[in-house]
LOPAFI-300443 format. One line per 10 residues: number of its first residue (from 1); their letters; for each residue x, y, z of N, C-alpha, C. Coordinates in Angstrom, 3 decimals. Example, Ala and Ser with C-alpha at 12.3 -4.5 7.8 and 13.67 -1.06 7.14 Angstrom:
REM residues 2
1) as) 13.190/-5.690/7.800/12.300/-4.500/7.800/13.200/-3.300/7.800  12.850/-2.250/7.080/13.670/-1.060/7.140/12.900/0.030/7.870;
This chain:
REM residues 243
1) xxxxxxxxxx) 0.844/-1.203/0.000/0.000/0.000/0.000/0.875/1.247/0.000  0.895/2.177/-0.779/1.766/3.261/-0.651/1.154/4.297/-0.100  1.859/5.280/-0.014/1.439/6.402/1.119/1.316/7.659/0.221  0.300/8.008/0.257/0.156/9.231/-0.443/0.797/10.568/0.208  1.166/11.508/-0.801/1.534/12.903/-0.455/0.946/13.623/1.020  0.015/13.774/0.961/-0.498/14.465/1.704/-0.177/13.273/3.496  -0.305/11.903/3.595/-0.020/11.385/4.299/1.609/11.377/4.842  2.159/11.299/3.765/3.417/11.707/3.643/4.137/13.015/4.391  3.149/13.711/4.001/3.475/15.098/4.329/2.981/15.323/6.313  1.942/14.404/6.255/1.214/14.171/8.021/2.307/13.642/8.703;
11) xxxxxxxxxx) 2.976/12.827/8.308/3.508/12.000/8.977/5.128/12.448/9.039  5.610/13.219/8.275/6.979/13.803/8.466/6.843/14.965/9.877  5.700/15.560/9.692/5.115/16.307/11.000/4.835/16.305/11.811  4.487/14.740/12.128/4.491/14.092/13.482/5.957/13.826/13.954  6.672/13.436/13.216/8.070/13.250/13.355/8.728/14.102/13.699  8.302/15.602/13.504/8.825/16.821/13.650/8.939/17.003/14.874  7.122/17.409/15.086/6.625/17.485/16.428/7.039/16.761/17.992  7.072/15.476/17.317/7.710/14.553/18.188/9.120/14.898/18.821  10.278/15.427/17.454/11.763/15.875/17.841/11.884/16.957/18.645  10.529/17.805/18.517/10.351/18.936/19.590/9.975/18.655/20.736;
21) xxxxxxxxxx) 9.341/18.098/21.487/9.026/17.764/22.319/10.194/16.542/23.544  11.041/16.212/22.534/12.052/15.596/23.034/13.315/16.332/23.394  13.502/17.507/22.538/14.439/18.672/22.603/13.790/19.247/23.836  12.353/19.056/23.635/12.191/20.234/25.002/12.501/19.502/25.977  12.120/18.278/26.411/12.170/17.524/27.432/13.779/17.267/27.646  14.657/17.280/27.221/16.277/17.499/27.538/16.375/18.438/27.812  16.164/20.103/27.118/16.266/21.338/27.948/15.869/21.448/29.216  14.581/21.293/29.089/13.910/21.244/30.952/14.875/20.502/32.053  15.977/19.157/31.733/16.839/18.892/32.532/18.111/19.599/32.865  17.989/21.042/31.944/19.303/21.864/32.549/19.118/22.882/33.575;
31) xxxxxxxxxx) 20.275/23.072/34.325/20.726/24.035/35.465/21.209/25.017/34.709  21.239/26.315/34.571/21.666/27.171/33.452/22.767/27.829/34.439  23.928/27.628/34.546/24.449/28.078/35.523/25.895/29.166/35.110  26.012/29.965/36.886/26.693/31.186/36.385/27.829/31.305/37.741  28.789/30.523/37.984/28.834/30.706/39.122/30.412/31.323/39.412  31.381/32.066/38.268/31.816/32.701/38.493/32.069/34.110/39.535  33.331/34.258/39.547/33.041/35.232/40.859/33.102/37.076/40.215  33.605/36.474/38.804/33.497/38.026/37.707/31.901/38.467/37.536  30.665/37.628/37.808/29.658/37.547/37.447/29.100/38.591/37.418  28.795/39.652/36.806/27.904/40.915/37.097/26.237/40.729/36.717;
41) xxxxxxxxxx) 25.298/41.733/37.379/24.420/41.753/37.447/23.612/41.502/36.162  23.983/42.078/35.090/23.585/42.376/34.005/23.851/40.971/33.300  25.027/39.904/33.763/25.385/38.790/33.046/24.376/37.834/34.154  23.835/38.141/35.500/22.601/36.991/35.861/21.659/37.800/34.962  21.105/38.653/34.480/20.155/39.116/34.228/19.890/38.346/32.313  20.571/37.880/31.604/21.254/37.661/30.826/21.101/35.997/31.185  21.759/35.331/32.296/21.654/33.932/32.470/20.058/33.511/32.214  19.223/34.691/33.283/17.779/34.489/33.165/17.139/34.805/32.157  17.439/35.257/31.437/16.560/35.462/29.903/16.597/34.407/29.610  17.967/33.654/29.267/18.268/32.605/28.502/17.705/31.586/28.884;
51) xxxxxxxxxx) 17.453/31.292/30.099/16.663/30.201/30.481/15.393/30.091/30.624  14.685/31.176/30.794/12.982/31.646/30.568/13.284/31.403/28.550  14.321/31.731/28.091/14.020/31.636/26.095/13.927/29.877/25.632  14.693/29.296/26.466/15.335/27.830/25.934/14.385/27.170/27.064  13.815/27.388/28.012/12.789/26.377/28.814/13.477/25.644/29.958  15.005/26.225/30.143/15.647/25.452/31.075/15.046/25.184/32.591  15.724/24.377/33.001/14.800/23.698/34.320/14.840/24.762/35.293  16.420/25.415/35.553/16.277/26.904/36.495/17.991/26.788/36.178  18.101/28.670/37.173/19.296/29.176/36.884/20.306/28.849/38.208  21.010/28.412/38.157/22.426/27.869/39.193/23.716/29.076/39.688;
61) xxxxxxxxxx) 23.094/29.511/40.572/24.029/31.070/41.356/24.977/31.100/42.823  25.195/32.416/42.823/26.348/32.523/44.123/25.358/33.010/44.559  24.905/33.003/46.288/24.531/33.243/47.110/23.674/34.939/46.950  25.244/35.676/46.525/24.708/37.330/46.489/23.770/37.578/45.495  23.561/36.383/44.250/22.425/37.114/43.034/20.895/36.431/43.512  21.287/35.142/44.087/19.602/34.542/44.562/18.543/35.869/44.262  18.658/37.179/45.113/17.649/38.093/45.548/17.253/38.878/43.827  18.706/38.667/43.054/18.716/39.460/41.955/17.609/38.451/40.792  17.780/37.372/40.916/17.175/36.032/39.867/15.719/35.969/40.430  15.273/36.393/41.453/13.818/36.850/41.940/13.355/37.479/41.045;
71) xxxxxxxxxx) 13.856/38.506/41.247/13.456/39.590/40.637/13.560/39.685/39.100  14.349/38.928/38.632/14.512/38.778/37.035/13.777/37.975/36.154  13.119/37.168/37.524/12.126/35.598/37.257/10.704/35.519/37.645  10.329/36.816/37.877/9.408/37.250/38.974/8.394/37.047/38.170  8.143/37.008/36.605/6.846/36.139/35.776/7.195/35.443/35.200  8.036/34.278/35.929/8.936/33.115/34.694/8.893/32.100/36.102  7.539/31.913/36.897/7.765/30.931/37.782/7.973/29.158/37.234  8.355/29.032/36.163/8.509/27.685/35.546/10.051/27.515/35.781  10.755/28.697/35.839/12.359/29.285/36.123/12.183/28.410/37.734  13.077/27.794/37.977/13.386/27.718/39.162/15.149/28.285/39.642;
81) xxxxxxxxxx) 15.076/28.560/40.664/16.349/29.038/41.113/17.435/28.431/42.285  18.410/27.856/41.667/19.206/26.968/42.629/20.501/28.041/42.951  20.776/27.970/44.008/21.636/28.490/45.187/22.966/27.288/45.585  24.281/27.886/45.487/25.572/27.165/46.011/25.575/27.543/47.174  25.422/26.065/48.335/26.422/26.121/49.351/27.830/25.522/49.921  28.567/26.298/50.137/29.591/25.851/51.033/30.807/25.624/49.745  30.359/26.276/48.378/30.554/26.399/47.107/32.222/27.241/47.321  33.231/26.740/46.694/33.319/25.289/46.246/34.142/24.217/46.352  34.627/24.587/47.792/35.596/23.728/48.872/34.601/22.986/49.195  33.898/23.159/49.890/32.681/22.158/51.111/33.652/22.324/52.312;
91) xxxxxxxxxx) 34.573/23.113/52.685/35.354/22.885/53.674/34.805/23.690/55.230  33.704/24.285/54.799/32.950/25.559/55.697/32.190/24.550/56.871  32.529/24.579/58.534/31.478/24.100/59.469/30.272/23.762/58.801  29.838/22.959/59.810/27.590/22.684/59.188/27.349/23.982/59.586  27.704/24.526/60.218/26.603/25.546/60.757/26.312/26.970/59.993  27.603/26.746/58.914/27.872/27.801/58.118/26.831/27.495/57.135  26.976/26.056/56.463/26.193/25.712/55.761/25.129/25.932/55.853  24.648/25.272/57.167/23.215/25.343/57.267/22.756/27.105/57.364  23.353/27.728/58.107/22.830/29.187/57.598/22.926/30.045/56.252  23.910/29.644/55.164/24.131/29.975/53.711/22.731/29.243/53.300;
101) xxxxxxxxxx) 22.226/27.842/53.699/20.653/27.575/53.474/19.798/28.073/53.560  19.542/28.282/55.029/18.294/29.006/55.236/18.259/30.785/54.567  19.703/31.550/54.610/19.504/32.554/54.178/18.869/32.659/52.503  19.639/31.409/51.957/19.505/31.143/50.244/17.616/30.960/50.187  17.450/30.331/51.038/15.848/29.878/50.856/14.615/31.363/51.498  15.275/32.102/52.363/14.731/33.409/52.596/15.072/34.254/51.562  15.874/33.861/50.640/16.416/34.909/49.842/15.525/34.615/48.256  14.652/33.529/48.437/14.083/32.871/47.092/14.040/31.695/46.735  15.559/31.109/47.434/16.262/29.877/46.411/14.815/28.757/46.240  14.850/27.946/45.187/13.482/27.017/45.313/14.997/25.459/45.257;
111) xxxxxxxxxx) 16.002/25.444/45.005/16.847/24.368/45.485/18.177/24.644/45.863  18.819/23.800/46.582/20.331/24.109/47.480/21.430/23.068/46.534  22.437/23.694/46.207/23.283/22.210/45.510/24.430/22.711/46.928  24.746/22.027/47.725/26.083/22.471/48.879/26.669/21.304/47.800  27.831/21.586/48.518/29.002/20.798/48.337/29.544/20.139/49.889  29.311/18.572/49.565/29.698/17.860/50.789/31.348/17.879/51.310  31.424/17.721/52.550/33.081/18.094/53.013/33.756/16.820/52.593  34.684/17.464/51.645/35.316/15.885/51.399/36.763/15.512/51.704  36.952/16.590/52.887/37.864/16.176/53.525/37.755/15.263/54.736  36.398/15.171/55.408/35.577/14.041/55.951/35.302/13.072/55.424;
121) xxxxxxxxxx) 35.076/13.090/53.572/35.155/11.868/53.156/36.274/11.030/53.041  37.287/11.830/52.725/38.713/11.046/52.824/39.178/10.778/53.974  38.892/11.380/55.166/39.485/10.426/56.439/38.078/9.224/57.051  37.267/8.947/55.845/36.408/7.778/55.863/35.612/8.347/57.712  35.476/9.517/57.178/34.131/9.973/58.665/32.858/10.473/57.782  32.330/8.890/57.420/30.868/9.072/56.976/29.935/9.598/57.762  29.770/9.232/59.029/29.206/9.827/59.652/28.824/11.111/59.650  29.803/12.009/59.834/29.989/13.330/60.239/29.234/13.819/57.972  29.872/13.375/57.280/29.140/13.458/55.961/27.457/13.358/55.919  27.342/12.423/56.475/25.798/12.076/56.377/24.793/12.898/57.285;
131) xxxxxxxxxx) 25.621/13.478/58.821/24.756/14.269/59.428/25.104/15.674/59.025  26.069/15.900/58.385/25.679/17.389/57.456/25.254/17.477/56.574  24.688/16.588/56.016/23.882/16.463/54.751/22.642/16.716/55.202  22.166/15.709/56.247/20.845/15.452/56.590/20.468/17.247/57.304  21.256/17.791/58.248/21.181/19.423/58.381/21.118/20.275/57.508  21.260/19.770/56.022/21.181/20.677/55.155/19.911/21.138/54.674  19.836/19.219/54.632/17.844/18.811/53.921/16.953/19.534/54.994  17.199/19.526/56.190/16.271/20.102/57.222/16.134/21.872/57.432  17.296/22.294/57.323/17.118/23.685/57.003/16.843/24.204/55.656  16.730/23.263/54.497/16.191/23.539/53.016/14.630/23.622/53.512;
141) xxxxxxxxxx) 13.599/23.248/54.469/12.486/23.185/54.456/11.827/22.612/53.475  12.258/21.374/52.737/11.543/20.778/51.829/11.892/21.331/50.583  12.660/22.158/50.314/13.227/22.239/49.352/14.248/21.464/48.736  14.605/21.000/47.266/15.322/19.800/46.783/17.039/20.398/47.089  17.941/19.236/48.199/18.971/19.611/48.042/19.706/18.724/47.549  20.733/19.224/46.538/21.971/18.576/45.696/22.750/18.682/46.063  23.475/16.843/46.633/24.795/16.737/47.282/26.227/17.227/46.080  27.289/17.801/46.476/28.034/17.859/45.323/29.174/16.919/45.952  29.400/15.830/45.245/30.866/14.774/45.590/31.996/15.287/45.009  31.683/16.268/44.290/33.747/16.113/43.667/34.076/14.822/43.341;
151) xxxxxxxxxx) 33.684/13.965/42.195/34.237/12.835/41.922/35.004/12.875/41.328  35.890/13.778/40.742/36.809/13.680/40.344/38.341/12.927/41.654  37.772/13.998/42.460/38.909/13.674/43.444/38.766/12.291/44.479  37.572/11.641/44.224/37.236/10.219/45.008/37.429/9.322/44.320  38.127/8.155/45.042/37.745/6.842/44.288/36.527/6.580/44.412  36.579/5.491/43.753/35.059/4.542/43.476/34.300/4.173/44.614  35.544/3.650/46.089/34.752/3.487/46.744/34.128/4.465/47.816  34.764/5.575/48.113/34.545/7.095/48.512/33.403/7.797/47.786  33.351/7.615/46.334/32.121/8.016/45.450/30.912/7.424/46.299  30.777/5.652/45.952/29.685/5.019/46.424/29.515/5.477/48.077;
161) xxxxxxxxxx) 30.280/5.498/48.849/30.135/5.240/50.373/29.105/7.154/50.603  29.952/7.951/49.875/29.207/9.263/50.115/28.040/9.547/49.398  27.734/8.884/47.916/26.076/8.740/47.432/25.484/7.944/48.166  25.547/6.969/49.059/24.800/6.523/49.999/24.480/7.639/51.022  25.425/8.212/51.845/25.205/9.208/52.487/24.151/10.177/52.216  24.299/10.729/50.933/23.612/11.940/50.744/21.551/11.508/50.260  22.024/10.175/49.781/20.752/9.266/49.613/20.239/8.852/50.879  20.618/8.324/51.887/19.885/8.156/53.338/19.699/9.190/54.421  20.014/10.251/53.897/19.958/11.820/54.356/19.315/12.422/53.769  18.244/12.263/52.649/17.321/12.709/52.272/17.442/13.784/51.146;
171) xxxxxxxxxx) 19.082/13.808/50.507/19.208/14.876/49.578/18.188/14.491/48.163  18.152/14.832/47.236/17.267/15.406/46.287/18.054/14.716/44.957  19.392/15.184/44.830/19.931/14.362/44.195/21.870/14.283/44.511  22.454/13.520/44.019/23.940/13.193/44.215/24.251/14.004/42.852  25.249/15.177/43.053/25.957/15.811/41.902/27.739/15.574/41.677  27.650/15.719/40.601/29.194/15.241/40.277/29.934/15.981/40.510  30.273/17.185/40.119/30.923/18.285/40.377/31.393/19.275/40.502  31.877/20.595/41.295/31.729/22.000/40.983/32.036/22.770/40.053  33.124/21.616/38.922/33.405/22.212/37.878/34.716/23.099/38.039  35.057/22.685/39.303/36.503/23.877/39.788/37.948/22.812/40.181;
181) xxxxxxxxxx) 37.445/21.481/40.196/38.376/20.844/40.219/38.534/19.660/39.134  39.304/19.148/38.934/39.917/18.004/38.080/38.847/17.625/36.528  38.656/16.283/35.881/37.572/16.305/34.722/36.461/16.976/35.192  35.471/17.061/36.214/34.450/17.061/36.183/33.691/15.913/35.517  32.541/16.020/35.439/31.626/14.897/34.754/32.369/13.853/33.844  32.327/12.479/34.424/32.291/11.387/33.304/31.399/10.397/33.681  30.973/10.059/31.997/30.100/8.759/31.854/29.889/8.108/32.906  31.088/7.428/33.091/31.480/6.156/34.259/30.640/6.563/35.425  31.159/7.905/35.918/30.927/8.087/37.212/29.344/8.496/37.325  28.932/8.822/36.431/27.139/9.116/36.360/26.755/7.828/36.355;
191) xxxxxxxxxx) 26.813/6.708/35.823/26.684/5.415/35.801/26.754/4.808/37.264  27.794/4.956/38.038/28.001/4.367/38.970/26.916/5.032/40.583  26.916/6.488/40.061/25.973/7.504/41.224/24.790/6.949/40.853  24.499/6.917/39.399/22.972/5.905/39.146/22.380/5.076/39.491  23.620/4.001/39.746/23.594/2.630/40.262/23.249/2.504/41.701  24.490/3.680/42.295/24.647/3.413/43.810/22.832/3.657/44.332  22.293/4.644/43.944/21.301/5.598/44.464/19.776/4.462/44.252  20.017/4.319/42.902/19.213/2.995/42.807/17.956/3.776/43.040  17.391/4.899/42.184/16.106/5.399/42.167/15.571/5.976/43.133  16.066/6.455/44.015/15.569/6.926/45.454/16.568/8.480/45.578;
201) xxxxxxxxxx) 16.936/8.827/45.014/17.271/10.073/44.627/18.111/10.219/43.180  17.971/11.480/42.705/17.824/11.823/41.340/19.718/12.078/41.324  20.501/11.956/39.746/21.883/12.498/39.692/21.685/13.790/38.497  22.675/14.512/39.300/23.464/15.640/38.497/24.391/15.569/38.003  24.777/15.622/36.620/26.329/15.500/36.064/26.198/16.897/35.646  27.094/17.452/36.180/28.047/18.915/36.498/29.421/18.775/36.065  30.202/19.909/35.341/31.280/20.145/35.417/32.108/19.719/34.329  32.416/20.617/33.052/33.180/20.480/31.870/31.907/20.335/30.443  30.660/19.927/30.861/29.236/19.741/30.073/29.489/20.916/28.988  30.270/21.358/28.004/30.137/22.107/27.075/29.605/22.166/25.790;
211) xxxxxxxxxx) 29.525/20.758/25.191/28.919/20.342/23.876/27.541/19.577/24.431  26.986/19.799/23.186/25.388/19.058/22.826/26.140/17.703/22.765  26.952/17.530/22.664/27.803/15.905/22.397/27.992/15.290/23.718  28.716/16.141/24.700/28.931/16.198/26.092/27.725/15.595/26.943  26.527/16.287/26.236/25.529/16.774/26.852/24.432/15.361/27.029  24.820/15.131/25.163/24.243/13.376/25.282/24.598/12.503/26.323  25.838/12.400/26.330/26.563/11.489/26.478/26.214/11.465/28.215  26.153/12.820/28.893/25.535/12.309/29.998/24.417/11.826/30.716  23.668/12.494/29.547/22.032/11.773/29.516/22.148/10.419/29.220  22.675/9.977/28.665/22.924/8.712/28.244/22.986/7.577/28.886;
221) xxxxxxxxxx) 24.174/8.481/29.871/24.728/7.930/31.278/23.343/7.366/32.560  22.609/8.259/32.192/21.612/8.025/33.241/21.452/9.434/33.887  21.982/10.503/33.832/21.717/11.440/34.373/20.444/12.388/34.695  19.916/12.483/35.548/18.442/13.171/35.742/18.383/14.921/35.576  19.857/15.534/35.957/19.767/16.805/35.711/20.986/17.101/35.059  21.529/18.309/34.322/23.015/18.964/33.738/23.039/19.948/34.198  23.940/20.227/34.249/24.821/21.577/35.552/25.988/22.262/34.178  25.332/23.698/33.810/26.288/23.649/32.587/26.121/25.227/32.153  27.298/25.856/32.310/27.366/27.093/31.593/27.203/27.276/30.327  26.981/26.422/29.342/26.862/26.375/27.825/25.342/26.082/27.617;
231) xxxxxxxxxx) 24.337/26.290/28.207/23.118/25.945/28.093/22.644/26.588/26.767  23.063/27.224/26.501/22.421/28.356/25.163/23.389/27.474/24.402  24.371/27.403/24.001/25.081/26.936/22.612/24.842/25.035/22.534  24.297/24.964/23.984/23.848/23.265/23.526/22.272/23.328/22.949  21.474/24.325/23.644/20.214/24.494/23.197/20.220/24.895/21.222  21.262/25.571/21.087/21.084/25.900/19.832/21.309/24.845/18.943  22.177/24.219/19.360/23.075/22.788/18.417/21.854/21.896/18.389  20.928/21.614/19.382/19.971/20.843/19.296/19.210/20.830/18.599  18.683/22.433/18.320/17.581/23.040/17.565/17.984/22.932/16.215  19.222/22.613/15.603/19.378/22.665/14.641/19.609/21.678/13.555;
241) xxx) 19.638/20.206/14.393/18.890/19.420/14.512/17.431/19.073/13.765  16.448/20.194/14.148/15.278/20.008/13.672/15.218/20.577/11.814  16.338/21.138/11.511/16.325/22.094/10.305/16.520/21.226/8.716;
């Protein structure tokens, strides 16, 4: 039976439609993030356009713009706004933490990514990891918080032992990394945070994410969110795609 023109023509359009809706649904998994310390007002103001234009999931900041991304997002509530703590040592007391939280969440934030101390992870004091995690989730007030591991700098079994942590402490999801030290994001290691977590909290691959290629490849991995200053030049590469 052959397919006539006009069917022809239906059905390349569903195909279309379809590639859009899949583009969108990968955008919506990005963090549009800005977390330089050159950052000026006018360049968050600028982060937030871009992510209210491309549909991104929300914008990823230093502490001082939270109040500014309010206000820039203030009819773009689909924008959500994530806040760094303890960004990007993790080397800061809980108590620091936990107040860079609660101020971030009085200040707007709708999620927390801290960065876990991983100088506690390397002298294997899970403990002390897991109850600053769990202080984090409790002063977030129900807001989603993202553990950051630095996997670059952990082995495998330091990776797994601290995504357990941040998973039985109630974080939101296990993130790879601040992007300030060593590869940042690989395959492997999104694979393995996937594994460890085992569906009971969501992963972030963060850190070096510059290509739409990059970008696959961590979705690929299993990744639930991207942490990525290139959100606009991967959004575009995608879109072009559809042409």
């Amino acid at each position: 039976m052959q397919i006539t023109p006009d069917e022809r023509e239906e059905f390349e359009e569903f195909r279309r439609q379809k590639k859009i809706l899949e583009i969108r649904r990968l955008l919506r998994m990005i963090d549009h993030t800005l977390l330089k310390q050159t950052a000026t007002r006018a360049d968050i103001k600028k982060l937030c356009e871009e992510a209210r234009e491309y549909g991104f999931y929300s914008v990823c900041v230093q502490p001082v713009y939270v109040s500014a991304c309010c206000e820039f997002l203030k009819d773009s509530p689909n924008v959500k706004i994530a806040c760094v703590v303890g960004f990007p040592m993790g080397e800061n007391k809980t108590e620091t933490k936990v107040f860079e939280t609660k101020r971030a969440i009085t200040d707007g934030a709708d999620e927390i990514d801290m960065v876990a101390c991983i100088s506690a992870v390397k002298n294997g004091n899970f403990a002390y990891v897991k109850r600053e995690i769990r202080q984090i989730v409790k002063a977030a007030k129900g807001n989603p918080v993202k553990v950051i591991l630095e996997t670059s700098l952990l082995t495998r079994d330091e990776m797994v032992r601290a995504a357990v942590c941040a998973r039985d402490a109630g974080a939101a999801f296990v993130k790879t990394s601040t992007g300030y030290f060593g590869e940042g994001a690989k395959a492997e290691d999104v694979k393995l945070l996937k594994q460890t977590v085992d569906g009971k909290c969501g992963v972030k691959a963060s850190g070096g994410i510059k290509t739409a290629e990059k970008f696959r490849e961590m979705t690929e991995a299993g990744a639930d969110r991207i942490g990525t200053s290139s959100g606009k030049e991967i959004a575009e590469t995608l879109r072009k795609g559809l042409q």
